[in-house]
NUDO-725473 format. One record per residue (C-alpha): residue number from 1; residue in three letters; x, y, z. Coordinates in steps of 0.25 Angstrom, whole numbers, padded with zeros to 4 digits, always signed. Layout:
N
   num   residu      c1      c2      c3
   NUM      ALA       X       Y       Z
...
% end
This chain:
212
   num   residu      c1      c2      c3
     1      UNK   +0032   -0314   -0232
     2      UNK   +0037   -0303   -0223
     3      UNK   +0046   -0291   -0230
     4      UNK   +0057   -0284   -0224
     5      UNK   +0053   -0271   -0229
     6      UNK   +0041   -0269   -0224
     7      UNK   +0036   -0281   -0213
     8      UNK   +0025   -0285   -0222
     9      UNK   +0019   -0298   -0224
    10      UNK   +0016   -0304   -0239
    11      UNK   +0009   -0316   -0243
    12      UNK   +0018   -0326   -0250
    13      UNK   +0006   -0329   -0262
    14      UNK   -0001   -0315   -0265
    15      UNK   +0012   -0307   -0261
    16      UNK   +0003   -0295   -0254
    17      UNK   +0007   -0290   -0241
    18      UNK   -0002   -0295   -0230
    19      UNK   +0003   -0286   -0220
    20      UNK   +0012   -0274   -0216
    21      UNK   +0014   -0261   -0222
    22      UNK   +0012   -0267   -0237
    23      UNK   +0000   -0274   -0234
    24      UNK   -0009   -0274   -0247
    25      UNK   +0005   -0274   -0257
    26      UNK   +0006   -0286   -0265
    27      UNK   +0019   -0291   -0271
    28      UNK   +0021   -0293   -0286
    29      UNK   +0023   -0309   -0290
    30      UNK   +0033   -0314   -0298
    31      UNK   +0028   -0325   -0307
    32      UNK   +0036   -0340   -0302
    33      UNK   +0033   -0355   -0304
    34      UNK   +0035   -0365   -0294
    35      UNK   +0043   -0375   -0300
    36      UNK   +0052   -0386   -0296
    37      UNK   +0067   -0383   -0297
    38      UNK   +0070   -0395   -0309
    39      UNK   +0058   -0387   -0316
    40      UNK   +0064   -0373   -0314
    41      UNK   +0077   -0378   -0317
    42      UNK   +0074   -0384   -0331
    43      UNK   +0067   -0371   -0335
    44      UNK   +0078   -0363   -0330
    45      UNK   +0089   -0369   -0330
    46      UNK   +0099   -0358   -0328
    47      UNK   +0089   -0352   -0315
    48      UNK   +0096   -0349   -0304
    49      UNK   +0092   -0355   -0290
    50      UNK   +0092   -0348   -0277
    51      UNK   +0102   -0352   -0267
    52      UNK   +0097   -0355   -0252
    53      UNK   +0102   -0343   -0241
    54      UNK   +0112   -0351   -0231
    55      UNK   +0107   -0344   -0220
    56      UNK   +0093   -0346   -0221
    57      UNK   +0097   -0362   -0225
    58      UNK   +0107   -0363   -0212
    59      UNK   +0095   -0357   -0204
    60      UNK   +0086   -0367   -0209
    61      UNK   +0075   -0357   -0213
    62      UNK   +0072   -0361   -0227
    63      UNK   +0060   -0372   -0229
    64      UNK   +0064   -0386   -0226
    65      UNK   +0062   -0397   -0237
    66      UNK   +0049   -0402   -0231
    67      UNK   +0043   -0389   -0230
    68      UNK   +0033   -0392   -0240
    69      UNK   +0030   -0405   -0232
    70      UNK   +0030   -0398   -0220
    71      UNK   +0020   -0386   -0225
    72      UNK   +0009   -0396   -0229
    73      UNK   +0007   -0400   -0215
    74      UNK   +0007   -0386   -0209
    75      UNK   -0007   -0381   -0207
    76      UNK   -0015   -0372   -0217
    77      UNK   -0013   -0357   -0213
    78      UNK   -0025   -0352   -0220
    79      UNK   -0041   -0352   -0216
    80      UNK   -0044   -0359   -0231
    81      UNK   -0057   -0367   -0230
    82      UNK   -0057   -0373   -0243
    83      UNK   -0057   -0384   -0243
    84      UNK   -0057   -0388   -0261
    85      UNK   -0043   -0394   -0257
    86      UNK   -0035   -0397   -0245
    87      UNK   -0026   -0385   -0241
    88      UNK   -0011   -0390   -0246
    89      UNK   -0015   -0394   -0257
    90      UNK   -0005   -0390   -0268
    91      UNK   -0011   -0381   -0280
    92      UNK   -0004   -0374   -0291
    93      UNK   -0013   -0361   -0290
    94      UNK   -0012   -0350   -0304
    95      UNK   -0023   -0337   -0306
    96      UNK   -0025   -0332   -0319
    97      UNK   -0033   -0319   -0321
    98      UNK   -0037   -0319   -0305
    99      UNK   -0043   -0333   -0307
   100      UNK   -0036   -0343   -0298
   101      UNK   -0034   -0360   -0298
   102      UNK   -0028   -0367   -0290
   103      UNK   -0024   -0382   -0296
   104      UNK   -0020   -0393   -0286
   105      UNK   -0006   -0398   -0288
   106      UNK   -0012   -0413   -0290
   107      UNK   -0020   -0408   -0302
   108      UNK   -0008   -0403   -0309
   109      UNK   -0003   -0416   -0306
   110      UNK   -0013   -0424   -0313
   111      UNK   -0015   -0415   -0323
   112      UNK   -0006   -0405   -0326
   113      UNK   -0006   -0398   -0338
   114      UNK   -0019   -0393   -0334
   115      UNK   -0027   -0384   -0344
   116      UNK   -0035   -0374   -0336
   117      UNK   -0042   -0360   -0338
   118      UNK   -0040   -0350   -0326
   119      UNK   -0045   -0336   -0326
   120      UNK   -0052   -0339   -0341
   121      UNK   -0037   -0342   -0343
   122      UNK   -0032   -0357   -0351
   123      UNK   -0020   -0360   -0341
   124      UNK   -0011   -0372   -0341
   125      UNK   -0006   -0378   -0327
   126      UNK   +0006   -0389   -0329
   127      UNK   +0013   -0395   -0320
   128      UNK   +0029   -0397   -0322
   129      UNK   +0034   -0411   -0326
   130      UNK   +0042   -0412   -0311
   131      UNK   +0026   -0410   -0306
   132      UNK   +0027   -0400   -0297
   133      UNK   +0029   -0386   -0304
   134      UNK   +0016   -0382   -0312
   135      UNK   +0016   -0369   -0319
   136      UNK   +0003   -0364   -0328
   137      UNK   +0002   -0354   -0339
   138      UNK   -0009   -0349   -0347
   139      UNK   -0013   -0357   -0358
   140      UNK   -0013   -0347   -0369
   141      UNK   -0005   -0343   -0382
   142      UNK   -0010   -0332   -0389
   143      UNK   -0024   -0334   -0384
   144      UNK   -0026   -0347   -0388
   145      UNK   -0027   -0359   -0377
   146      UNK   -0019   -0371   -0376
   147      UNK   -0022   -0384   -0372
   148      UNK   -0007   -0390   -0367
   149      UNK   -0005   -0403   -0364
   150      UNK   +0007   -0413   -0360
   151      UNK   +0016   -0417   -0368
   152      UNK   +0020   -0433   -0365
   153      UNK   +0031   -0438   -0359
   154      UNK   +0038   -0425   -0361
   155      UNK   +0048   -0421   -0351
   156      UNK   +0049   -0408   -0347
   157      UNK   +0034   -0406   -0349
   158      UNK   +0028   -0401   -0361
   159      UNK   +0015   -0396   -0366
   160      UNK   +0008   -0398   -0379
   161      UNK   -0003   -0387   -0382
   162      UNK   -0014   -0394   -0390
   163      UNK   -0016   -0381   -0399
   164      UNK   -0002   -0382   -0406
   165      UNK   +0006   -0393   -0400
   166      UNK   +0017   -0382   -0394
   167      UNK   +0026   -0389   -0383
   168      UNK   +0025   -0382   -0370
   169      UNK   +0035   -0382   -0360
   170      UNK   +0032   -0381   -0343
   171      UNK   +0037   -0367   -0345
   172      UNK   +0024   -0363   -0353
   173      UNK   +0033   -0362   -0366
   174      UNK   +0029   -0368   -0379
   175      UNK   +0042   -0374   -0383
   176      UNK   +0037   -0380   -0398
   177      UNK   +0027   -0380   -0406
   178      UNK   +0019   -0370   -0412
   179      UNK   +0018   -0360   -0400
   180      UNK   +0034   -0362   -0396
   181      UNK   +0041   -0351   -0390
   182      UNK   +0026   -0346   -0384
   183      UNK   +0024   -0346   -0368
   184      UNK   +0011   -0349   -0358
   185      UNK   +0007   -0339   -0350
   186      UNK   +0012   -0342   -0337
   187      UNK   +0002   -0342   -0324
   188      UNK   +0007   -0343   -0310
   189      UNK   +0006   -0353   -0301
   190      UNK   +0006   -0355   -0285
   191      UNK   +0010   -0367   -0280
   192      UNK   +0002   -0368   -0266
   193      UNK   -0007   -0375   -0258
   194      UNK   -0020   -0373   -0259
   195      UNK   -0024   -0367   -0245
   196      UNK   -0015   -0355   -0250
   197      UNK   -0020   -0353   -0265
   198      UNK   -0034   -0353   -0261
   199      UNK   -0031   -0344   -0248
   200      UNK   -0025   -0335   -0260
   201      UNK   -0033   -0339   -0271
   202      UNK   -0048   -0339   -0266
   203      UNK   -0056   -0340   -0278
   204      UNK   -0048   -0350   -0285
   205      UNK   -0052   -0363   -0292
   206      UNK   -0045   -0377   -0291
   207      UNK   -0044   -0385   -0302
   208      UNK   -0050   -0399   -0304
   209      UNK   -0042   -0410   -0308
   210      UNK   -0048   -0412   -0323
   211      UNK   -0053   -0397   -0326
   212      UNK   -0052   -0389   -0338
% end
């Protein structure tokens, strides 16, 4: 990203200035999810949606339909050599106390909810019941750990914690039971591929399909 003010360049994941007379500066981040737009809509249903600008649409410059398709057959720009996984694949990437963990979208598929520890923190990563948007939050309520699980057949997802049978909602919100009313800790997450989180994220670990 370039801006007006200045002419300097930023990168789109860290937000720090790569270049220009704020090299070095780093930009704030906003918290955000990534959700699909049923998912958002539910949860806010009185959200507003941001209209297209004509001009850029009659120019033709925003991203086609197939972009996505389109992006996984452009080469790799990076000078990654891992080789754990291939380059595109898909991961839903959160740090927690400077610890990062990458989980491959397939996993979450498979398994989600997923009880983890990250950075000595009990974290929960759960994927959405359109399966595509996955949120995690820390697993904690007063210090104490809780083990969540699905709820059956329920639709919108819920969660059941073992501890004290609270319904939880995909927001991270206990909507009844013992702990109604209370709300996870939520944790960021990055949709990416995973050449770019490991370019980013150098230290972090991957999680195996089955671990707690």
């Amino acid at each position: 990203m370039r801006d007006e003010e200045t002419g300097s360049w930023w990168q789109q994941v860290t937000g720090e200035a790569i270049l220009g007379p704020l090299k070095g500066r780093r930009l704030d981040p906003i918290f955000h999810d990534e959700l699909t737009f049923a998912t958002w809509k539910r949860e806010r249903p009185q959200g507003r949606v941001l209209r297209p600008d004509e001009r850029v649409l009659q120019a033709g410059r925003y991203a086609p339909p197939n972009w996505e398709e389109r992006t996984a057959k452009a080469p790799v720009a990076t000078n990654l050599t891992d080789t754990q996984m291939p380059p595109r694949t898909l991961v839903a990437g959160i740090t927690v106390n400077g610890k990062s963990k990458a989980y491959p979208m397939e996993a979450v598929l498979q398994q989600s909810p997923i009880l983890d520890v990250v950075g000595g923190v009990p974290v929960l990563v759960v994927l959405g019941d359109d399966k595509k948007s996955v949120r995690a939050f820390e697993r904690l309520v007063d210090g104490r750990k809780l083990e969540l699980f699905l709820k059956p057949d329920a639709v919108p997802l819920r969660l059941i914690d073992a501890e004290t049978g609270s319904e939880w909602d995909f927001s991270g919100r206990a909507i009844g039971g013992a702990l109604s009313g209370r709300q996870l800790q939520k944790i960021l997450v990055l949709n990416d591929y995973w050449f770019d989180w490991k370019t980013y994220h150098m230290e972090t670990e991957i999680y195996k399909l089955g671990e707690r």
